[in-house]
C-alpha positions in Angstrom: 256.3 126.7 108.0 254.4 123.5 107.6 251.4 122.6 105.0 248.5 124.0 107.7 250.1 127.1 108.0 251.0 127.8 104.4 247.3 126.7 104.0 245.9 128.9 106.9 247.2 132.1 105.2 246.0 131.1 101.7 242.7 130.9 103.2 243.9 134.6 105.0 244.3 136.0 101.7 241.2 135.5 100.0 242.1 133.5 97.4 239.9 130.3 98.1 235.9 129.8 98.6 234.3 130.3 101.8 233.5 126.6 103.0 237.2 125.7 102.6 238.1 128.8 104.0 236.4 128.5 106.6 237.1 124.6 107.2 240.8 125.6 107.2 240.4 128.8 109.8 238.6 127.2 112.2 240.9 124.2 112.0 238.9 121.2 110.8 240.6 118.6 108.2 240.7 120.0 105.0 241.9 118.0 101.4 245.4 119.5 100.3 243.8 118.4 96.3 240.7 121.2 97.3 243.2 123.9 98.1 244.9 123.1 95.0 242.3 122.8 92.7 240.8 126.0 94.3 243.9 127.6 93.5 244.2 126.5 89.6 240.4 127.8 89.5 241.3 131.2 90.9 244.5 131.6 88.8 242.6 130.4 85.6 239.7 132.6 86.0 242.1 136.0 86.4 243.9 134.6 83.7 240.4 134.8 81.3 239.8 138.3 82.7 243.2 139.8 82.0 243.2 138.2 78.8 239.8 139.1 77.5 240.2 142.7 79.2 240.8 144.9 76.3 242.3 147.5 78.0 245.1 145.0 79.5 248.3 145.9 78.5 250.6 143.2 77.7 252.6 143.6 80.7 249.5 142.3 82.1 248.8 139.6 80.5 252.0 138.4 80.6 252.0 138.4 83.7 248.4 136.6 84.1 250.0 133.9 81.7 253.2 133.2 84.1 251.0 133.4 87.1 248.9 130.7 85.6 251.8 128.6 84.3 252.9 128.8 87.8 249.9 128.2 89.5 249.7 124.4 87.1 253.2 123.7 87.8 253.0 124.0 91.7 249.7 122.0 91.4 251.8 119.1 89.5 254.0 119.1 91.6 252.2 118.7 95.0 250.5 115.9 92.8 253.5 114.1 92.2 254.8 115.0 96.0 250.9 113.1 97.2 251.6 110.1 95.2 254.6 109.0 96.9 
């Protein structure tokens, strides 16, 4: 599966705003650092809802917490993958 692809079915998923979705679906150039940074966004803001959520258990915020840690470390490293 190649970068378009991955990118086509992020876009398929919901999880990135409507222009760039849109760009990516109807196969225009897009910039990878968008996607990424749409991505971090996304992941940070469910992070803040779990977290702030009073009635999240801590299973759940747990969970938002590694999801986010993920999402930052897969943005760093398609960073460091672009500069070379």
């Amino acid at each position: 599966m190649n970068t378009r692809q991955i990118c086509f079915q992020i876009a398929d998923a919901g999880l990135l705003d409507s222009d760039l979705t849109r760009a990516i679906k109807d196969r225009k150039d897009f910039d990878l650092d968008e996607v990424v940074k749409s991505l971090v966004y996304s992941a940070r803001d469910a992070f803040t809802a779990t977290k702030n959520d009073p009635q999240a258990t801590w299973q759940e915020k747990r969970m938002a917490t590694g999801c986010l840690v993920s999402t930052f470390l897969s943005a760093l490293l398609l960073a460091q993958a672009g500069d070379k």
